[in-house]
N, C-alpha and C positions, 0 to 999 in steps of 0.2 A: 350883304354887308357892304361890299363895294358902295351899292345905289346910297346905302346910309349915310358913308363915309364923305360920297359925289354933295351929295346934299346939303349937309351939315359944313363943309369948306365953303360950299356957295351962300348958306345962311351968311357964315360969319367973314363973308370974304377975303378967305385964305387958302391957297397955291392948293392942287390939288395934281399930279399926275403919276399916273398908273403906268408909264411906258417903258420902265427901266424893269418893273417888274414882269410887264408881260413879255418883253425881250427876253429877260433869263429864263422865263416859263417856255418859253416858242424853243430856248437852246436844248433845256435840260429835256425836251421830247424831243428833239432830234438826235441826242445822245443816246435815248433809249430805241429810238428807232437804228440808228447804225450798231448800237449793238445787238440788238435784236439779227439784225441783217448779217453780221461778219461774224459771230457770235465772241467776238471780243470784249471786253474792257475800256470801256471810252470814257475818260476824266475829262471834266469842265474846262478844263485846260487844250484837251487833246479836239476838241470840239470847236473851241475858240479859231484854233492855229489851222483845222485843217483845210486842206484846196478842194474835196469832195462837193460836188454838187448834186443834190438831191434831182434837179429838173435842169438838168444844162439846155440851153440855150431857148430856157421860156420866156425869155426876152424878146424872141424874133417869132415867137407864134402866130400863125396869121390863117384862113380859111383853107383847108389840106394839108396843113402842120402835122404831120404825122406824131410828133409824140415823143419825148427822148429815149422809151423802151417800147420795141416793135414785136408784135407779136411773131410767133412762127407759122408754118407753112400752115400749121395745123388747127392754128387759132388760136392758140395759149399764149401766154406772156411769160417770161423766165421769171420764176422764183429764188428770192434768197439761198443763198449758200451758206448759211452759216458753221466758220471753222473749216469752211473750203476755199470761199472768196473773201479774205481777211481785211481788204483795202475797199472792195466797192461793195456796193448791193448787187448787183448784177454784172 
């Protein structure tokens, strides 16, 4: 439907962008991923405001960048807490 919509703006040479929508699409699945994770309640609002970073400092990734969650000794990586860890994922 998208490509339809794509097409038919460019037929009739009229504005076409999708980016306001895929924006609140990319929010509302991170909302369901942090409450997934904390097993909280997280409104579109609470989403909007929060400081939580999914991938901190994937900014400065470069060759041996270890990763923002590091495995253990043992080789596993920490899983969710949900309704334990109420503020982060890990």
């Amino acid at each position: 439907m998208e490509w339809d919509d794509l097409v038919q703006a460019i037929r009739e040479n009229k504005p076409y962008n999708e980016a306001k929508r895929g924006a609140i699409a990319s929010l509302v699945t991170s909302m369901g991923r942090m409450a997934a994770h904390t097993g909280q309640v997280v409104a579109y609002e609470d989403m909007l405001n929060s400081n939580h970073e999914f991938a901190p400092d994937v900014d400065k990734t470069h060759d041996g960048f270890s990763g923002p969650v590091a495995a253990w000794p043992n080789g596993k990586y920490p899983v969710p807490e949900p309704g334990i860890k109420k503020e982060r994922e890990y």
